[in-house]
C-alpha positions in Angstrom: -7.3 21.0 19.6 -5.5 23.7 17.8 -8.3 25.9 16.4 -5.8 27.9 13.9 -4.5 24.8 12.5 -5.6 22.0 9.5 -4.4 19.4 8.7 -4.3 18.4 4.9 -4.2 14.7 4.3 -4.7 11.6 2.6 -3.4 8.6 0.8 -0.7 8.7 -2.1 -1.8 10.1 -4.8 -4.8 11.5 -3.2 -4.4 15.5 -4.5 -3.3 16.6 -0.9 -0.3 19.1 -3.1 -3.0 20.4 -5.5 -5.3 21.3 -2.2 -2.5 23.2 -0.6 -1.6 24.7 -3.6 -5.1 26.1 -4.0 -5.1 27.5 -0.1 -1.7 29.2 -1.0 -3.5 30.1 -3.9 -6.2 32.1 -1.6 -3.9 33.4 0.5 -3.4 31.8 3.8 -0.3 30.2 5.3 0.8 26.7 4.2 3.0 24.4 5.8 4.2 20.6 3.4 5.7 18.5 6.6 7.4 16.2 3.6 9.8 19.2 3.0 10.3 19.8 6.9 11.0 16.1 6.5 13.4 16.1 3.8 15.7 19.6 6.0 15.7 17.1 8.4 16.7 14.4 6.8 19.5 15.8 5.6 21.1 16.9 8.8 24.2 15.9 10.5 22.0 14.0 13.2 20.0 12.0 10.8 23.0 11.2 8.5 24.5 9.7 11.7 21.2 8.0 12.4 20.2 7.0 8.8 24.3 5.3 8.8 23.6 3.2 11.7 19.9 2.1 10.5 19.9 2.5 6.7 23.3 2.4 5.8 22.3 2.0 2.1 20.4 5.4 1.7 23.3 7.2 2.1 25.5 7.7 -1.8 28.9 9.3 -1.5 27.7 11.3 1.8 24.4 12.3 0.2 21.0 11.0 1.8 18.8 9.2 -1.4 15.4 9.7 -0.1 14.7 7.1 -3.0 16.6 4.5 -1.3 15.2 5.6 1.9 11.6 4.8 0.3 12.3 1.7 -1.1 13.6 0.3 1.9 10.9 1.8 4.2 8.0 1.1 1.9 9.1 -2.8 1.6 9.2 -3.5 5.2 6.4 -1.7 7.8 9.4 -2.3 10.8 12.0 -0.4 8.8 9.1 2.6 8.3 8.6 2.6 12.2 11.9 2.7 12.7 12.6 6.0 10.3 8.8 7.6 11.9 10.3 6.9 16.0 13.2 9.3 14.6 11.8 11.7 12.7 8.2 12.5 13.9 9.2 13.9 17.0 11.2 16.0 15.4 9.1 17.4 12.7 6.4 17.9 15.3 9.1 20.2 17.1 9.2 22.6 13.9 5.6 22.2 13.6 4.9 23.5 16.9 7.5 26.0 15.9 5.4 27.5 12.7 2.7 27.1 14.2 3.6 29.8 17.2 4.9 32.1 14.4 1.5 32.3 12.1 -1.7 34.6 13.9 -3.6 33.5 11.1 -4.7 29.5 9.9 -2.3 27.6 9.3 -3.0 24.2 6.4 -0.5 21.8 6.9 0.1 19.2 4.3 0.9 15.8 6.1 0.9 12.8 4.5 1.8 10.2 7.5 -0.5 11.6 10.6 0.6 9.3 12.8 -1.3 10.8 15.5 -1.5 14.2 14.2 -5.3 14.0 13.8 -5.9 14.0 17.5 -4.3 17.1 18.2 -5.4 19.3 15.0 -8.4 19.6 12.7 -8.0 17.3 9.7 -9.2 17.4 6.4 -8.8 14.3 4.0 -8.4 14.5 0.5 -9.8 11.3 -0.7 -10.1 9.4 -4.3 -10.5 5.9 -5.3 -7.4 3.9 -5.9 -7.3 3.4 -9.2 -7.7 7.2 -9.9 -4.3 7.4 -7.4 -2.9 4.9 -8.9 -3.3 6.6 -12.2 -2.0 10.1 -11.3 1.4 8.3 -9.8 1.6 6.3 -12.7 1.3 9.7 -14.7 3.8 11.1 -12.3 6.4 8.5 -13.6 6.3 6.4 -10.2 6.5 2.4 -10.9 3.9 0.5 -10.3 5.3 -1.6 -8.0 6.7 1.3 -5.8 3.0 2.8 -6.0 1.6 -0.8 -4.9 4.2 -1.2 -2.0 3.1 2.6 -0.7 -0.2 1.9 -0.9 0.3 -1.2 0.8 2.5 0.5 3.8 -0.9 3.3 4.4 -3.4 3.1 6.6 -6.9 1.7 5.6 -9.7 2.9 3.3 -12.0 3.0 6.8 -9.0 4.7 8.7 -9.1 7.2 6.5 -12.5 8.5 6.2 -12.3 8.2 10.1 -10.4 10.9 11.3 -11.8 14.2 9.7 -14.1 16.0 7.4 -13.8 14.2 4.0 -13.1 15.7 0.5 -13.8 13.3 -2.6 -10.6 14.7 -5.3 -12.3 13.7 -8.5 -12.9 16.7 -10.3 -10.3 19.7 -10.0 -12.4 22.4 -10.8 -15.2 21.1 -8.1 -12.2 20.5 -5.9 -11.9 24.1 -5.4 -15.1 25.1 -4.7 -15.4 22.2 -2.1 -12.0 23.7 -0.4 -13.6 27.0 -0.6 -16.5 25.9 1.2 -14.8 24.2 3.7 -12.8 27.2 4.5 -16.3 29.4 4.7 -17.7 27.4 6.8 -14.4 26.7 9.6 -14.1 30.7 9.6 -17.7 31.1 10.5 -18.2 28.4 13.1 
């Protein structure tokens, strides 16, 4: 396990953006794997890719990452489909970052796959209806929230593969990231 990485995650709507905003905030080296998604997503390889498998999320040449969703968050063999192509991939300019940073690294992911077993993880966690209400705030449909909620792993999975943050309260959020980082740098 990679002792200078973390792994910021969670379900939708959990606060995982606002927790890596605060550790930019204090200082230390962020990494959001969605926007190492999205570069990829729009190279030449995955046009190529996405025209073969998701013909429809391409629009005059352009990748739609909302079509992309709406197919992928509809149908769990489409998602596999797009996470067999990309993951590897991102993992690749993870690995990259990763050799380039001396100091921690927090790297917002929102799909771990099986990212937990190879770094430190830290789950940002809140009840569904308080997710459901940010996205909903956010101007995300309901039924797009419900169908990516739907696509995520479990409530058990979850709390299961790290240390656990509750996201209820930002200004308590902070002081629980705080401590978290005090006590990783003096284990």
């Amino acid at each position: 396990m990679d002792k200078k990485v973390i792994l910021i995650t969670g379900p939708i709507g959990s606060g995982k953006s606002e927790v890596l905003s605060i550790i930019n905030r204090l200082g230390y080296n962020t990494v959001d794997l969605d926007a190492v998604s999205g570069e990829i997503l729009l190279s030449e390889e995955s046009k190529n890719f996405l025209s073969k498998n998701f013909p429809s999320s391409l629009v005059n040449g352009s990748v739609s990452k909302e079509n992309i969703a709406e197919i992928v968050f509809d149908d769990k063999s489409k998602l596999e489909i797009l996470e067999n192509f990309i993951h590897p991939k991102v993992l690749i300019k993870l690995k990259d970052i990763i050799k380039k940073n001396d100091d921690i690294t927090f790297v917002e992911v929102s799909a771990p796959k099986n990212l937990h077993k190879e770094f430190r993880t830290l789950v940002i966690w809140a009840s569904e209806d308080e997710r459901v209400k940010r996205l909903i705030d956010r101007g995300m449909e309901i039924n797009d929230i419900k169908n990516r909620i739907k696509s995520q792993p479990t409530d058990e999975w979850w709390h299961s593969i790290g240390s656990l943050i509750i996201n209820s309260n930002i200004d308590q959020l902070e002081i629980d990231i705080k401590n978290y980082i005090d006590g990783f740098i003096n284990e």
